[in-house]
Wavefront OBJ file of the C-alpha trace (Angstrom):
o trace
v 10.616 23.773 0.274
v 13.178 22.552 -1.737
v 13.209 23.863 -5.594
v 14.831 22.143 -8.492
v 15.359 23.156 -11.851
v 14.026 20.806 -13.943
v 16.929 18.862 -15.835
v 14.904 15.891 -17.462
v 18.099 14.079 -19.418
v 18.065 10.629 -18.319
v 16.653 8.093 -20.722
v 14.069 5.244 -18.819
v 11.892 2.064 -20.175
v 9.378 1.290 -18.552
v 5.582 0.586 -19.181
v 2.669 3.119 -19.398
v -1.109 3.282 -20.413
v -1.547 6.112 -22.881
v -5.055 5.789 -22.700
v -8.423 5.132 -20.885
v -8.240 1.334 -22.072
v -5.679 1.024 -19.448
v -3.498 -1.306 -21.572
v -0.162 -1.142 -20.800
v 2.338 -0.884 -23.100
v 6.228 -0.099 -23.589
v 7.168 3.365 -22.839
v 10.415 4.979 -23.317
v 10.720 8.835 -21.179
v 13.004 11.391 -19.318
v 13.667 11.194 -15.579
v 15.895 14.336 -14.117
v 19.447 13.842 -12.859
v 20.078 13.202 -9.280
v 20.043 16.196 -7.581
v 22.002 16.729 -4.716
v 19.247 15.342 -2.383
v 18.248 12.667 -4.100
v 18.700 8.769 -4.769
v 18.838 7.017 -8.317
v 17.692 3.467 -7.735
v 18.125 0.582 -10.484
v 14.268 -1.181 -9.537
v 14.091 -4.529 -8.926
v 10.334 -4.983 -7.834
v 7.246 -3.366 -8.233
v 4.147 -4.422 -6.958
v 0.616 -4.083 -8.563
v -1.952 -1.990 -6.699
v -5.468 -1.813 -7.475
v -4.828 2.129 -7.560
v -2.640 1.078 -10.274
v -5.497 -0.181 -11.613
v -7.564 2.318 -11.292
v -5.194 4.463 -12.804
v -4.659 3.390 -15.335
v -8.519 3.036 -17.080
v -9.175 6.558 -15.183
v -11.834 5.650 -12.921
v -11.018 8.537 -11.085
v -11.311 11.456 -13.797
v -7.914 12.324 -12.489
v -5.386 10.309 -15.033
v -2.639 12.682 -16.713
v -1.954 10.348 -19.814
v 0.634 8.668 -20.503
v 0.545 6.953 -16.712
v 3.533 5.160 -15.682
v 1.619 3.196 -12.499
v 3.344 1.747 -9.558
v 4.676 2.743 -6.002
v 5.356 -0.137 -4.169
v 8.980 0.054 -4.992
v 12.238 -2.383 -4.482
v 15.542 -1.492 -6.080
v 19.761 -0.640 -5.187
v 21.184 2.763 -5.314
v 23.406 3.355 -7.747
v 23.942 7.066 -7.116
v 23.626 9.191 -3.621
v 23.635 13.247 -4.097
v 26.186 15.656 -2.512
v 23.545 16.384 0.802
v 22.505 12.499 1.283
v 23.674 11.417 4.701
v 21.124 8.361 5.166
v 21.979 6.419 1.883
v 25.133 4.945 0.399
v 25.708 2.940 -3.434
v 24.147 -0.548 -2.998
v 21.888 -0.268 -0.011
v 18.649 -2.328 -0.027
v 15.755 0.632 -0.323
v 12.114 0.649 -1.208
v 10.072 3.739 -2.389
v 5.810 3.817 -1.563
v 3.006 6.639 -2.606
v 4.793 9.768 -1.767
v 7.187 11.337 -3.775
v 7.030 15.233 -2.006
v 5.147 17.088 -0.062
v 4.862 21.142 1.333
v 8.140 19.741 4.006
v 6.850 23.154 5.910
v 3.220 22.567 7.317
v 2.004 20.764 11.005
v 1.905 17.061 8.946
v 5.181 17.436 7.383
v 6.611 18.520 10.715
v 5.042 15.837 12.486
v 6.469 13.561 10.361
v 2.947 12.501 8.252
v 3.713 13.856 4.999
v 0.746 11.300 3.596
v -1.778 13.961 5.256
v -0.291 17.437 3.763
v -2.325 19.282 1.905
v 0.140 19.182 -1.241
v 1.611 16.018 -1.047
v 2.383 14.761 -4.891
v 2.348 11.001 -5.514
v 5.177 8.584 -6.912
v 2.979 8.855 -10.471
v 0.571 10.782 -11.865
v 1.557 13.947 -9.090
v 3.520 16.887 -9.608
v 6.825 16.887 -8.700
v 8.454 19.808 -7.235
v 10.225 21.139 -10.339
v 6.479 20.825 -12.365
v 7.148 17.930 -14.226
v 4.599 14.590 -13.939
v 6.320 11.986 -11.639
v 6.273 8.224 -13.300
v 6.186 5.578 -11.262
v 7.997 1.753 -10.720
v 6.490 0.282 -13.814
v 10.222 1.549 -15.124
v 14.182 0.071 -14.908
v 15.145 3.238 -12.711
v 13.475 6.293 -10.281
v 15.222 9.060 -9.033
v 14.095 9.862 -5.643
v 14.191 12.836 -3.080
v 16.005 11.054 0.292
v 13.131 12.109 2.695
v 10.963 9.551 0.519
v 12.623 6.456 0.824
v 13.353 3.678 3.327
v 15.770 0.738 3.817
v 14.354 -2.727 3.147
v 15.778 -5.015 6.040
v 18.307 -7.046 4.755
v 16.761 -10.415 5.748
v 13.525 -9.576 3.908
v 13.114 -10.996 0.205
v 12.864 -7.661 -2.405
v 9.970 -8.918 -4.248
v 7.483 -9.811 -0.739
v 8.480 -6.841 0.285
v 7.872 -4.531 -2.483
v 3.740 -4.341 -1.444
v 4.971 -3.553 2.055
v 5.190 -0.304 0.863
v 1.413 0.115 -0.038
v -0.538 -2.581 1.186
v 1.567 -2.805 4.356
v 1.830 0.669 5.516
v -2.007 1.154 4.958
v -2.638 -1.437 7.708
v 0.508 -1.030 9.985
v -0.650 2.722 10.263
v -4.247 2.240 11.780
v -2.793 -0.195 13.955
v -0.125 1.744 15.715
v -2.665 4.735 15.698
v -5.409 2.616 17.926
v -3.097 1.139 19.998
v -3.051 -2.451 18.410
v 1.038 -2.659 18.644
v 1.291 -3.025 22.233
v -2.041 -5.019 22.943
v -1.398 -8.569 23.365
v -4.829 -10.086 23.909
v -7.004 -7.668 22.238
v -9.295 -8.904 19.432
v -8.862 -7.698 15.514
v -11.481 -7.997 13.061
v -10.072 -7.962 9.584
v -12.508 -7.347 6.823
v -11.634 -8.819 3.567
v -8.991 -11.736 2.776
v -6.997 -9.606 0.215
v -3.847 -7.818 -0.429
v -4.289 -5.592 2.324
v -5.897 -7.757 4.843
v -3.652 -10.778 4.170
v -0.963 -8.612 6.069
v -3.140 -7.631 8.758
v -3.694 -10.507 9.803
v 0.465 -11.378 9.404
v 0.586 -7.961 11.643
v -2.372 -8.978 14.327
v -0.523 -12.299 14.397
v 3.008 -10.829 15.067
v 1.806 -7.908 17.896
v -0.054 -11.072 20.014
v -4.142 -10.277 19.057
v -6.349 -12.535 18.441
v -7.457 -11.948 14.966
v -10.566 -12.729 13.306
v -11.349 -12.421 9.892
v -14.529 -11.417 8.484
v -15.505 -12.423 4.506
v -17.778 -13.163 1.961
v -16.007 -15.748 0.872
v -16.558 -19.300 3.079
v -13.890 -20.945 0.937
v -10.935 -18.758 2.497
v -11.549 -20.218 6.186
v -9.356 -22.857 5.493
v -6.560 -20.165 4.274
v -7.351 -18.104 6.490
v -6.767 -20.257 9.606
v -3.753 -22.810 8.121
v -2.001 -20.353 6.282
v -2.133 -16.981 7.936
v -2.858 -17.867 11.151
v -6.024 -16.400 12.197
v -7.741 -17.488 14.504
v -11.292 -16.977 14.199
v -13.431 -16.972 11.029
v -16.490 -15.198 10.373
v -18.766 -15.489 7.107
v -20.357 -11.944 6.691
v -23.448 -13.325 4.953
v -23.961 -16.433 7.721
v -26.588 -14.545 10.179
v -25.955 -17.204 12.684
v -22.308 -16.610 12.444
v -22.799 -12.987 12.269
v -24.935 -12.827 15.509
v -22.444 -15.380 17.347
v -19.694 -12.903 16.819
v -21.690 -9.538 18.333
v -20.096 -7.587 20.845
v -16.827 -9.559 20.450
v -14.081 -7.184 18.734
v -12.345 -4.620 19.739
v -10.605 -3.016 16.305
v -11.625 -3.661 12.864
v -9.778 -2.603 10.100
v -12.109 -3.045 6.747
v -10.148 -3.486 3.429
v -12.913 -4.074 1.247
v -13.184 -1.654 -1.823
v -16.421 -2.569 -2.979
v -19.353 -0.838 -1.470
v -20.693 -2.736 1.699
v -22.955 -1.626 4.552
v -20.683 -1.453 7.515
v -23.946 -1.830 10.185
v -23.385 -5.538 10.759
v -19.512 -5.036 10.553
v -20.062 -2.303 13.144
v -22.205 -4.644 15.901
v -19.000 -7.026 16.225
v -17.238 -4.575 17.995
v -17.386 -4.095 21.462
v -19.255 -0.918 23.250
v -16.395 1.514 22.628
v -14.870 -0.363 19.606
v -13.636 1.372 16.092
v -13.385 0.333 13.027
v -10.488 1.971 10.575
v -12.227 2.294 6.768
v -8.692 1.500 4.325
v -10.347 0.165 1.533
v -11.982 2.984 -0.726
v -15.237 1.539 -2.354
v -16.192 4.103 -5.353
v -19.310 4.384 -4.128
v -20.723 5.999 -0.296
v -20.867 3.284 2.303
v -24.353 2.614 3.988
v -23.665 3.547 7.765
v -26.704 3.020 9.814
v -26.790 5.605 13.433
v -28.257 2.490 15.659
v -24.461 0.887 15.709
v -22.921 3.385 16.547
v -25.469 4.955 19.382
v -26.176 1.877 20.813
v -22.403 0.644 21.303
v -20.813 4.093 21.571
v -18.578 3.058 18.235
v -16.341 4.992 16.152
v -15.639 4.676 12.490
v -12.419 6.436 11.052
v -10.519 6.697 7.653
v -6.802 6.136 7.333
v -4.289 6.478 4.844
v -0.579 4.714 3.795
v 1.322 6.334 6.329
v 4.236 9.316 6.744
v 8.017 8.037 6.315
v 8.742 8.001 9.639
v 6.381 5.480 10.036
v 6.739 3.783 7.118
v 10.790 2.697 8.184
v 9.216 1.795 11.803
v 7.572 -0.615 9.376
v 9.937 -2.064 7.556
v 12.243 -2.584 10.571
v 9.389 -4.507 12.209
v 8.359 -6.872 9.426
v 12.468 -7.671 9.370
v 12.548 -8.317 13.483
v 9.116 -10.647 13.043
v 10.407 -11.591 9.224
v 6.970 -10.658 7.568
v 6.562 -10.450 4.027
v 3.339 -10.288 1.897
v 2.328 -13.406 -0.114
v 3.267 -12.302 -3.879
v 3.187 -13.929 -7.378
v 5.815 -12.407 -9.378
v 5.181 -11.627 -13.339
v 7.449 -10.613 -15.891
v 6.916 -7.593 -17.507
v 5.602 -9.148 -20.420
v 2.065 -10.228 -18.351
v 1.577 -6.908 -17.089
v -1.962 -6.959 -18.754
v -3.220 -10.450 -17.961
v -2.191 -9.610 -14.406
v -4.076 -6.267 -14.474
v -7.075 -8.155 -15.807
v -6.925 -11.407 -13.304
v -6.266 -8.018 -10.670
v -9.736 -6.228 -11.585
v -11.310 -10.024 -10.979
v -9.056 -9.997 -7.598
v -7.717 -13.367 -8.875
v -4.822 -13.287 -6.939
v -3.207 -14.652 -3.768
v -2.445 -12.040 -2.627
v -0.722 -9.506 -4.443
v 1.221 -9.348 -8.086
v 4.500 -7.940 -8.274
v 6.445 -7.362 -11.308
v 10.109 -8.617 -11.846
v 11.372 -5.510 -13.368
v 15.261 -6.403 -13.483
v 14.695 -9.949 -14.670
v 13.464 -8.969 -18.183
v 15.390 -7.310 -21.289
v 14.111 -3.663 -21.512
v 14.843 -3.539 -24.931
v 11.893 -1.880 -27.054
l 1 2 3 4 5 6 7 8 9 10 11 12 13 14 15 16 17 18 19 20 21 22 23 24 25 26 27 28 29 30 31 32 33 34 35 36 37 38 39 40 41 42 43 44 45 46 47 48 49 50 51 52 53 54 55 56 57 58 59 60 61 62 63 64 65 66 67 68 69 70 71 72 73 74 75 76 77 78 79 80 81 82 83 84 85 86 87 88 89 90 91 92 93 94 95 96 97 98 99 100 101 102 103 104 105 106 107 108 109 110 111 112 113 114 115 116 117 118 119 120 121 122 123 124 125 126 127 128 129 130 131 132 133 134 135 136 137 138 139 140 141 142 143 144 145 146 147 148 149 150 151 152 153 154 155 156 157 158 159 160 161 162 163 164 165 166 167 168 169 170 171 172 173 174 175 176 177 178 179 180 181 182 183 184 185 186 187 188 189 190 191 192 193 194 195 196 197 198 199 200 201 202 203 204 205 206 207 208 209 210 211 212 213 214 215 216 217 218 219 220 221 222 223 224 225 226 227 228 229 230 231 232 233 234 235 236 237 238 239 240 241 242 243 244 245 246 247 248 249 250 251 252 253 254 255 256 257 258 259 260 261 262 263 264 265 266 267 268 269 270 271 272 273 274 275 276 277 278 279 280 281 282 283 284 285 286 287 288 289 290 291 292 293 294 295 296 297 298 299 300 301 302 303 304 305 306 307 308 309 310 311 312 313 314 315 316 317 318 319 320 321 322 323 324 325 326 327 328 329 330 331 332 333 334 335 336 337 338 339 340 341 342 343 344 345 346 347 348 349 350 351 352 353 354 355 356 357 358 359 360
């Protein structure tokens, strides 16, 4: 593994919570000099995550205070290290959740850092020269190389700037069952949110058929004229519910809220899986019968390694996918964290970071 000495000299705005209130508030702090493998990007975009969220009130127990949130990055390097071969002054880049990891273990070498055991996060980790890593709620980021992508050229910064959470989270179950190279197949998506929005802009892209599965009757229309799915399903209809049975072949479940996933489960096909992304705070109710009775798998998944995470990018610029973003100014951060924790949003906030004066 790579060691740096710490050399913390660069002077960043930005916005942190300092507290459990999770207000966020102007922040002035250090970031260290780029090293010779690194990237300093001037950020253009940040999108809001409801990590970020999370975060930033401590609902974890895990919050090292003050928090600088955000890691679905968009900027332009300004400045390349000595050892940087991939990279050059004023290319198009994007950073997501993983700012190092061990670079010597099987995940690392199998190119899915997310899954090493001491992988550190774009904020609130430890970087590799001790210090806390801050995240895109700031004007600049330096960046280790081996953590960064290229954003497609044809691809707007700011839709693309939750690619790099939301995005990879989805794209990564997808590839890992098979769903890439399916045309046909059927995909349940459960939830209409900032994660399942692009599901169903992925399912729609690869050639499934794509159903999505909500609490919410007044997102069929959406659903169907906007995004392109092609099937609807009301999780609280029964009739709908019993119509779909049997009928799915993938599900990928978004939701973060706690949710019994036994009548998710019987809309898969004998043989069927569904991928949990969405991490309710609370244990899921998962009934045996579902599962026995239709031989049915339930996994976990998680953003993705970097690898991946390009093979991403360079797919949403060949089928031009973006997510569906409302961009804020800086100065909204909090309203937009509160209409976030109501998920009053279509479908994810991101923050225009270079549009603003920094000025405290």
């Amino acid at each position: 593994m790579t060691q740096i000495t710490p050399n913390h000299t660069q002077t960043v705005s930005g916005w942190a919570a300092l507290d459990n209130s999770g207000k966020i508030t102007p922040y002035t702090f250090k970031r260290r000099e780029n090293g010779v493998d690194d990237v300093t990007i001037e950020i253009l975009y940040c999108g809001m995550c409801h990590t970020d969220l999370h975060y930033a009130k401590n609902d974890w127990g895990i919050t090292m205070y003050p928090v600088v949130p955000g890691h679905e990055i968009t900027g332009l390097i300004t400045k390349v290290g000595s050892n940087v071969t991939r990279f050059k002054e004023g290319d198009r880049v994007g950073i997501g959740c993983l700012a190092a990891s061990c670079l010597e273990c099987e995940f690392c070498n199998d190119s899915q850092e997310n899954y090493c055991d001491k992988i550190q996060f774009t904020y609130n980790g430890i970087f590799w020269d001790g210090s806390i890593t801050y995240g895109g709620y700031s004007n600049m980021i330096v960046a280790d190389q081996r953590y960064v992508v290229h954003v497609p050229e044809n691809l707007a910064m700011d839709a693309a700037a939750p690619l790099l959470c939301a995005g990879i989270t989805v794209f990564s179950p997808m590839k890992d069952n098979n769903m890439l190279n399916s045309p046909g197949k059927k995909l349940g998506v459960v939830g209409l949110g900032g994660l399942g929005h692009v599901a169903v802009k992925f399912g729609k892209a690869f050639g499934l058929h794509v159903t999505v599965i909500s609490t919410s009757p007044s997102k069929e229309k959406e659903a169907k004229e906007r995004l392109g799915a092609d099937g609807f399903i009301v999780s609280s209809d029964l009739q709908q519910m019993k119509a779909g049975k049997r009928t799915l072949d993938f599900i990928i479940d978004t939701v973060s809220a706690p949710h019994s996933l036994g009548p998710i489960l019987e809309l898969l096909k004998v043989n069927g899986t569904l991928v949990l992304v969405g991490a309710p705070d609370k244990p899921v109710e998962l009934p045996s019968f579902p599962l026995i009775f239709g031989k049915r798998a339930v996994k976990g998944s998680m953003t993705g390694g970097m690898k991946e995470t390009q093979e991403m990018m360079d797919l949403c610029g060949k089928h031009n996918i973006t997510c569906d973003v409302e961009v804020v100014s800086p100065d909204k951060i909090n309203e937009a964290m509160g209409r976030l924790a109501k998920n009053d949003v279509r479908y994810r906030f991101v923050i225009d970071i270079a549009g603003k004066s920094l000025d405290h």
